[in-house]
C-alpha positions in Angstrom: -162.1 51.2 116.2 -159.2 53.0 114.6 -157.5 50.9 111.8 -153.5 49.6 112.7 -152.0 52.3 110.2 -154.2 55.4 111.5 -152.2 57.4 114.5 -154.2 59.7 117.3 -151.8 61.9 118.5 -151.1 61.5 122.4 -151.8 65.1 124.5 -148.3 65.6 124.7 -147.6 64.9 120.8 -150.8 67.7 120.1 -149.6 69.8 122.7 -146.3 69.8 120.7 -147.4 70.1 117.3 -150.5 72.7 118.3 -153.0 71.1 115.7 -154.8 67.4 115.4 -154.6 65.5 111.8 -157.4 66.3 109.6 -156.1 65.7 106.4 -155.7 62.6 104.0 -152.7 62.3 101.7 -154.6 63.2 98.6 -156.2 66.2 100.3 -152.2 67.6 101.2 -151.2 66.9 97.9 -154.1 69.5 96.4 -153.4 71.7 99.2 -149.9 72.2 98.8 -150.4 72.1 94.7 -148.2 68.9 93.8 -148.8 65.6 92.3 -149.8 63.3 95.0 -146.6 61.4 94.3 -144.2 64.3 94.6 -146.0 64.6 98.0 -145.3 60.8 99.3 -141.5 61.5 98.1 -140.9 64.2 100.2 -143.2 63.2 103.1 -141.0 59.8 103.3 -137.7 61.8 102.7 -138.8 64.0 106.0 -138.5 60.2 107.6 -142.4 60.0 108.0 -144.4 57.0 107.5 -146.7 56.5 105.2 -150.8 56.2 105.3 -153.9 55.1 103.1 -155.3 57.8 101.4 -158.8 57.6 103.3 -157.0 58.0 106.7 -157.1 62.1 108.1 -153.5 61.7 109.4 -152.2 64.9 108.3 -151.9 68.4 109.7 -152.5 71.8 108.1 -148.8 72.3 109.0 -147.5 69.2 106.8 -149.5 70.5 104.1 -148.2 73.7 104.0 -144.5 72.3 104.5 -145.1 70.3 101.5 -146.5 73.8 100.0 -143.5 75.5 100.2 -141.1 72.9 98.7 -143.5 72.3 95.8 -143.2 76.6 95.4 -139.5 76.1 95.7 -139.0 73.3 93.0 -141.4 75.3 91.0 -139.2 78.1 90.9 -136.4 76.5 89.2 -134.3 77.6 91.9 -133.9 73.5 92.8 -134.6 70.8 91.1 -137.3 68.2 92.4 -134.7 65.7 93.6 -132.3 67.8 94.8 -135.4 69.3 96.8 -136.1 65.5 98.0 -132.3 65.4 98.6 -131.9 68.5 101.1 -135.3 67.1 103.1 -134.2 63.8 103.2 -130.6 65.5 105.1 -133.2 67.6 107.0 -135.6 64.7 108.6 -132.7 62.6 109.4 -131.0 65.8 111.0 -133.9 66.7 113.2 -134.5 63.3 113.6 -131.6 62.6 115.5 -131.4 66.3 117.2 -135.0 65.1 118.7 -134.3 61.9 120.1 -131.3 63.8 121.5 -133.3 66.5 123.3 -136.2 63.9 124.6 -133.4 61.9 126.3 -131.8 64.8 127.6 -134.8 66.1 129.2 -136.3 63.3 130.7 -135.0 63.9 133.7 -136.0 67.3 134.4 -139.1 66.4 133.3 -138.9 63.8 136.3 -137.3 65.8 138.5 -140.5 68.7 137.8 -142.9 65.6 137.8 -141.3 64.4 141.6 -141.5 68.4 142.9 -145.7 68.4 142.8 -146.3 64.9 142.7 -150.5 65.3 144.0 -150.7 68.7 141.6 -148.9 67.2 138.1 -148.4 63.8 136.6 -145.2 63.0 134.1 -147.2 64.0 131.2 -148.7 67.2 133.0 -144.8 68.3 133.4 -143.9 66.9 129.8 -146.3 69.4 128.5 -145.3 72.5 130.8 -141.6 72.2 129.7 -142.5 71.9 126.4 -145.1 74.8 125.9 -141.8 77.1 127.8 -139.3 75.6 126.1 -140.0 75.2 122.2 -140.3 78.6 121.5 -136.5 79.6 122.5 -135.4 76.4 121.3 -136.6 77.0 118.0 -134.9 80.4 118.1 -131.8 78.5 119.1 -132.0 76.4 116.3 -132.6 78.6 113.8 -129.3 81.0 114.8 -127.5 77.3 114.8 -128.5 76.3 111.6 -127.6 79.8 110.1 -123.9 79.7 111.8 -123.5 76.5 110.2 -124.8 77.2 106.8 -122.2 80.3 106.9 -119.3 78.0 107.9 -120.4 75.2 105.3 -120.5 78.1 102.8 -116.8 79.4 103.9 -115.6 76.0 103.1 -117.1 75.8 100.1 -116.0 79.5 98.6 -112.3 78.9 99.6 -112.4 75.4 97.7 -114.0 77.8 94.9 -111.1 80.1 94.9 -108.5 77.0 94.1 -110.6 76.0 91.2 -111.3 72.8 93.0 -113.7 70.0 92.6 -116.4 71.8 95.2 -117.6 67.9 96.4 -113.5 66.4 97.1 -111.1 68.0 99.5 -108.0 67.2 101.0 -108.9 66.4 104.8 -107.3 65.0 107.5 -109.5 62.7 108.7 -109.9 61.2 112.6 -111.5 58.1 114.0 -111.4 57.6 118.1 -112.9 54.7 119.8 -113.5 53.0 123.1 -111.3 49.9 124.0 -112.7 47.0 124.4 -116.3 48.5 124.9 -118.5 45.6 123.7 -116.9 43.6 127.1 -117.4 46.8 129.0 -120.6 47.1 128.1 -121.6 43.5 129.1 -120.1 44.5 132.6 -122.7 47.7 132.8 -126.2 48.4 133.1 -128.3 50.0 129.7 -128.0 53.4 132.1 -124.4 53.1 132.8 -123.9 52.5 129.1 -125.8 55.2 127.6 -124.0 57.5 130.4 -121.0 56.7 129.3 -121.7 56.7 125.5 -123.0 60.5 126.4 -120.3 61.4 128.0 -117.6 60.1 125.8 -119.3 61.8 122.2 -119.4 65.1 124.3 -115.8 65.4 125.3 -114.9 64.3 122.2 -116.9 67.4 120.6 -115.7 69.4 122.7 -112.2 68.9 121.8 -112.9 68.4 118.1 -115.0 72.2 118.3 -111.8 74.0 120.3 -109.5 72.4 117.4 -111.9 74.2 114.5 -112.9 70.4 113.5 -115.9 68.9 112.6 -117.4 65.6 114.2 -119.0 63.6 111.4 -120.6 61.3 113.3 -121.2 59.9 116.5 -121.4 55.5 116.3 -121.4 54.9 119.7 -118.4 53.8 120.5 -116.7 55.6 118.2 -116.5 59.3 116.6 -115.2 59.9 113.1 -114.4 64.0 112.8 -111.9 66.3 110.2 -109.8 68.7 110.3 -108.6 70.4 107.5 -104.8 70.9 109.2 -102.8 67.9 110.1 -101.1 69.5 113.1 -104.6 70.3 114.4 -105.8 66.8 113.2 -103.1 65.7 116.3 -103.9 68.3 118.6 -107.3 66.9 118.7 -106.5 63.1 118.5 -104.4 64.0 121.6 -106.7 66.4 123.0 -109.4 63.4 123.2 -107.1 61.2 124.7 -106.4 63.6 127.4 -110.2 63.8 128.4 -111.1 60.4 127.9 -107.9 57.9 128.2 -106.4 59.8 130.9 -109.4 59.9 132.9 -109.5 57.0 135.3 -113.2 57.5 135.5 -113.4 56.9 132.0 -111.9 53.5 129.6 -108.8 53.9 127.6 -109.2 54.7 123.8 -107.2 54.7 120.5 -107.1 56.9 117.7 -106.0 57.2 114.0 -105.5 60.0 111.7 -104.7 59.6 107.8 -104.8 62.5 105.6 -106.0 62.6 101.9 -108.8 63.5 99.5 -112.2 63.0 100.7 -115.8 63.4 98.6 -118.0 65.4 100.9 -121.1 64.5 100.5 -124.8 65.5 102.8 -122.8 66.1 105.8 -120.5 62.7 105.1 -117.3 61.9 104.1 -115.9 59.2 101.9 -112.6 58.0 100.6 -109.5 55.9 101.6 -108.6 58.4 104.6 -111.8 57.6 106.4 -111.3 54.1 105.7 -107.9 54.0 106.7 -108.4 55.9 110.1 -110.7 53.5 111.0 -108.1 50.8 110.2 -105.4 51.9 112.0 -107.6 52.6 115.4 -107.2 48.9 114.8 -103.2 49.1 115.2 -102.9 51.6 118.1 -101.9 50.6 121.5 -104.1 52.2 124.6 -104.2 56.0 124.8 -101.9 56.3 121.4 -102.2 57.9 117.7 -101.1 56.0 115.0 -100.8 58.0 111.7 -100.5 56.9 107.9 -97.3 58.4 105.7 -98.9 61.1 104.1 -100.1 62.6 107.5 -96.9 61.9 109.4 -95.3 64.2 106.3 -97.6 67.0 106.8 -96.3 67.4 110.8 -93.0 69.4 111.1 -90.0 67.5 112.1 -89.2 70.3 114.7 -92.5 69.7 116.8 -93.3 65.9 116.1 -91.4 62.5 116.4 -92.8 59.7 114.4 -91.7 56.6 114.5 -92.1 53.5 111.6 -94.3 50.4 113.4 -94.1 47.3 111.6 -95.6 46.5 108.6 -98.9 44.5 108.6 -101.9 43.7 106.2 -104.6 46.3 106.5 -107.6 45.4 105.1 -108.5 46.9 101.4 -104.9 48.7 101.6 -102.2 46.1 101.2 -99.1 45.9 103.2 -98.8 48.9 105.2 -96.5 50.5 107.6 -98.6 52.7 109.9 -96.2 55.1 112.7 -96.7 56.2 116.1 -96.4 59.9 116.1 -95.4 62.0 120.0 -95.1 65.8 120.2 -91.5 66.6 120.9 
């Protein structure tokens, strides 16, 4: 009987990786030519668990993986724990973009599954759009990740021309969320939820993409995203209201943009802008923007009306007086 902490891959898991576990931990460490610690740190930092050292959980594959970052840090071209750093950012990354794609194929994999029901079961079609979709898919990634990598590096070499601090930059910073959405969600079925969860974080990239922004992250209910123009930062905090709060299908939503320094840091941004666009969603009525001072002074006066709201305790900021900001 296989111990609790040993794992048999399942046909479709073998069919995906190509290759069934054969190595222990202490066996990948001497295969890929690092201490067996330094081979735990960067298995974990992929986001993998852990085994005991007599179990054969591990594939050629890993071992290699763990090869070529143990080649890498032996270089001197990184350093171990930046090395541990950039796989950590990696295995959450492709953690995340995996979960994505199973959920967003599961229905095709029904619908192929429902087509032939006597000739394939769910598994049988799990495996065929697997085996003819991983191939381009891993193309696709790798042109993705390579567009992205030049546009993080853009960034970076005209923050290098301005003799800046490479990890702070002056970002206007946006944080959009659904109304009301833990009642909503009591009113809704776990389908209708994660539909409409989908559907909100899609638009919302969509608008933040067309407006050359970035979408942080995703929590649910809410997307956080930057801009590095204020005027942008609006057209895209009124571009989302547009497809989401001005959609009867879809509930109402409120958005606020402040405007500062940031510290960018693996794919996240910190500082008091992010905090304080996530306080003032907290001010703004329905389907409105609500800005702090600094961005409201970055919009010209010729194309934007802003207008002083009260001023009201925000929490970790004071007494502040947030304002409602309309294109002219």
């Amino acid at each position: 009987m296989a111990r609790e902490e040993e794992h048999i891959p399942s046909p479709l898991e073998q069919a995906i990786l190509g290759d069934l576990p054969v190595l222990t931990s202490p066996e990948v460490a001497e295969w890929a030519g690092v201490p067996p610690e330094q081979a735990r740190r960067l298995w974990r930092a992929l986001g993998f668990p852990e085994y005991g050292e007599d179990v054969a959980a591990f594939l050629p594959s890993d071992a290699e993986a763990v090869r070529t970052l143990g080649e890498v840090t032996r270089s001197g071209l990184l350093s171990f724990d930046l090395a541990v750093n950039l796989t950590r950012a990696l295995g959450q990354t492709m953690s995340r973009l995996a979960d994505w794609e199973v959920s967003a194929m599961v229905q095709r994999v029904e619908e192929m599954q429902a087509s032939a029901p006597d000739q394939r079961s769910r598994v049988d079609a799990a495996i065929e759009l697997v085996s003819g979709f991983s191939k381009p898919f891993e193309d696709l990634l790798i042109y993705a990740w390579r567009r992205h990598l030049a546009a993080a590096a853009g960034r970076i070499e005209a923050l290098g021309s301005e003799d800046s601090d490479l990890h702070s930059v002056t970002q206007s910073v946006g944080f959009a969320d659904i109304v009301g959405f833990t009642a909503l969600s009591n009113t809704l079925t776990q389908e209708k939820i994660g539909d409409l969860v989908e559907l909100f974080e899609v638009r919302c990239a969509d608008v933040v993409a067309a407006q050359r922004g970035r979408v942080i992250k995703s929590i649910g209910d809410s997307v956080l995203f930057v801009n590095d123009d204020p005027e942008r930062a609006y057209d895209t905090a009124e571009g989302i209201i547009n497809v989401i709060g001005r959609d009867p299908r879809m509930p109402d939503v409120r958005v606020g943009l402040a405007t500062g320094l940031v510290v960018m840091r693996m794919g996240d941004v910190f500082g008091p802008p992010v905090n304080m666009a996530a306080r003032l969603t907290n001010v703004a009525r329905r389907n409105r923007i609500i800005v702090d001072a600094t961005t409201a002074d970055h919009l010209p006066p010729d194309r934007f009306e802003t207008r002083r709201m009260a001023a009201r305790p925000v929490r970790g900021f004071g007494i502040v007086e947030p304002l409602a900001v309309r294109r002219r």
